[in-house]
C-alpha positions, 0 to 999 in steps of 0.5 A: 724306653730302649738303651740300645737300637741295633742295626743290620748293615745292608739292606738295612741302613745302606744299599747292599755294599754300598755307603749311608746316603748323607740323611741316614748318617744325619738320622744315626747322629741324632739317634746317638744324642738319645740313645745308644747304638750298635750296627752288627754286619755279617759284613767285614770290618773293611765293609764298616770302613767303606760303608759307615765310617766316612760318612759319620760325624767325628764327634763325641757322640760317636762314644756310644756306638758299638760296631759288630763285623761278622756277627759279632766274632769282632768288636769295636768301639770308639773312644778317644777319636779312634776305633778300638777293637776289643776281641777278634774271634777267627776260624782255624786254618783247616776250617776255612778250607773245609768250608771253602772247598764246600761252598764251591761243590755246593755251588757247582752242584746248584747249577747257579754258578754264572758266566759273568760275575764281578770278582771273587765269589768267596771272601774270608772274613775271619770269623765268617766265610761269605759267598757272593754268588755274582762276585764281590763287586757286582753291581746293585742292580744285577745283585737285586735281579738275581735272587730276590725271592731266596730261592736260588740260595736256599737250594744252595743251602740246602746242598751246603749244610750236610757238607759242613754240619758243623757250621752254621749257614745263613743267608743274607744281604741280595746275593749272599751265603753266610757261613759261621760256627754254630751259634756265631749269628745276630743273636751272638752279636746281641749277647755281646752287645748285652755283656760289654754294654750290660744292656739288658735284653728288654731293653734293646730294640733290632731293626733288619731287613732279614728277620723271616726264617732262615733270614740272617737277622732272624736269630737277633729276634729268636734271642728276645730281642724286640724288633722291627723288619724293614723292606730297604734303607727308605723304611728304615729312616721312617723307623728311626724318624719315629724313635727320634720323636718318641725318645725325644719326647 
């Protein structure tokens, strides 16, 4: 029996940036009356506003759901019908310059850089620098079409790490680079889930769409954590479906 199931954000229980569809929010809602529940989300705490908020139930049941921006460099839980955050973990001024100025060289040197694109590239989110390589607001379906084998980030990623050696680069979501400080990734997240919710490790269970090497779900798994890869939000409902009846049961 698990204490805590943790989920990846996009890919995962949503299309990427894109809201819980109405049976996914039902299923989370019904998971929250059995166990707890964390989401942790390279993501910003305005993706959880957008993404997961508006479409989950205001009830009591939302006490047992921890919600992780940036990996959990931020912390949020739910108590008396609002959301308190518990700490905020930011890069310094002149590391996001570093990291900023390197993404774009890393970028430009690919030769992955398109014409058209929908919005900015680079987001600040705090704790985490993200590259959106066709804009921040690029459709879903241009999103999927552009990298779905990762080997246009991975040719990024590999000009970008000896920029920036001191930082950590993850990719992730369908068109995403992720920059953090070392050891700031899903298993992070997870050992701050096991300290403010004194969960042990067995104890939980990590569901993501990302958990191959250098996927940005994988750390949670290389942490210890039990976990189950899905391939898009429709696999993640059967998975939910089948730990509803059995911790039902």
């Amino acid at each position: 029996m698990k204490e805590l199931i943790v989920f990846d954000l996009d890919g995962t229980l949503a299309q990427s940036k894109s809201p819980l569809d109405p049976e996914m929010a039902g299923l989370l809602s019904r998971l929250l009356d059995l166990v707890k529940v964390a989401i942790i989300s390279g993501g910003a705490w305005v993706q959880f506003e957008k993404q997961v908020l508006p479409n989950l139930p205001a009830t009591h049941r939302l006490n047992g759901l921890s919600l992780l921006p940036t990996c959990g460099t931020k912390f949020f839980q739910h108590k008396d019908g609002r959301w308190d955050i518990l700490y905020s973990e930011d890069f310094q001024a002149a590391e996001k310059k570093t990291i900023i100025d390197s993404l774009n060289k890393a970028f430009d040197q690919s030769g992955f850089r398109p014409t058209k694109h929908w919005g900015d590239f680079i987001e600040d989110r705090g704790g985490q620098v993200t590259l959106s390589a066709l804009g921040q607001e690029a459709p879903l379906g241009e999103k999927k079409a552009w990298d779905p084998d990762f080997a246009k980030r991975k040719k990024i990623k590999a000009i970008l790490e000896p920029l920036i050696p001191r930082f950590s680069v993850q990719l992730g979501g369908a068109t995403s680079i992720d920059i953090t400080r070392p050891g700031v990734d899903k298993a992070y997240g997870i050992g701050k889930l096991k300290e403010v919710l004194d969960v042990p490790l067995k104890k939980m269970l990590f569901i993501g769409d990302a958990l191959f090497p250098g996927g940005n779900d994988y750390p949670a798994e290389k942490a210890g954590v039990e976990s189950i890869e899905v391939r898009d939000p429709q696999e993640t409902k059967r998975v939910v479906q089948a730990i509803i009846a059995c911790e039902g049961a």
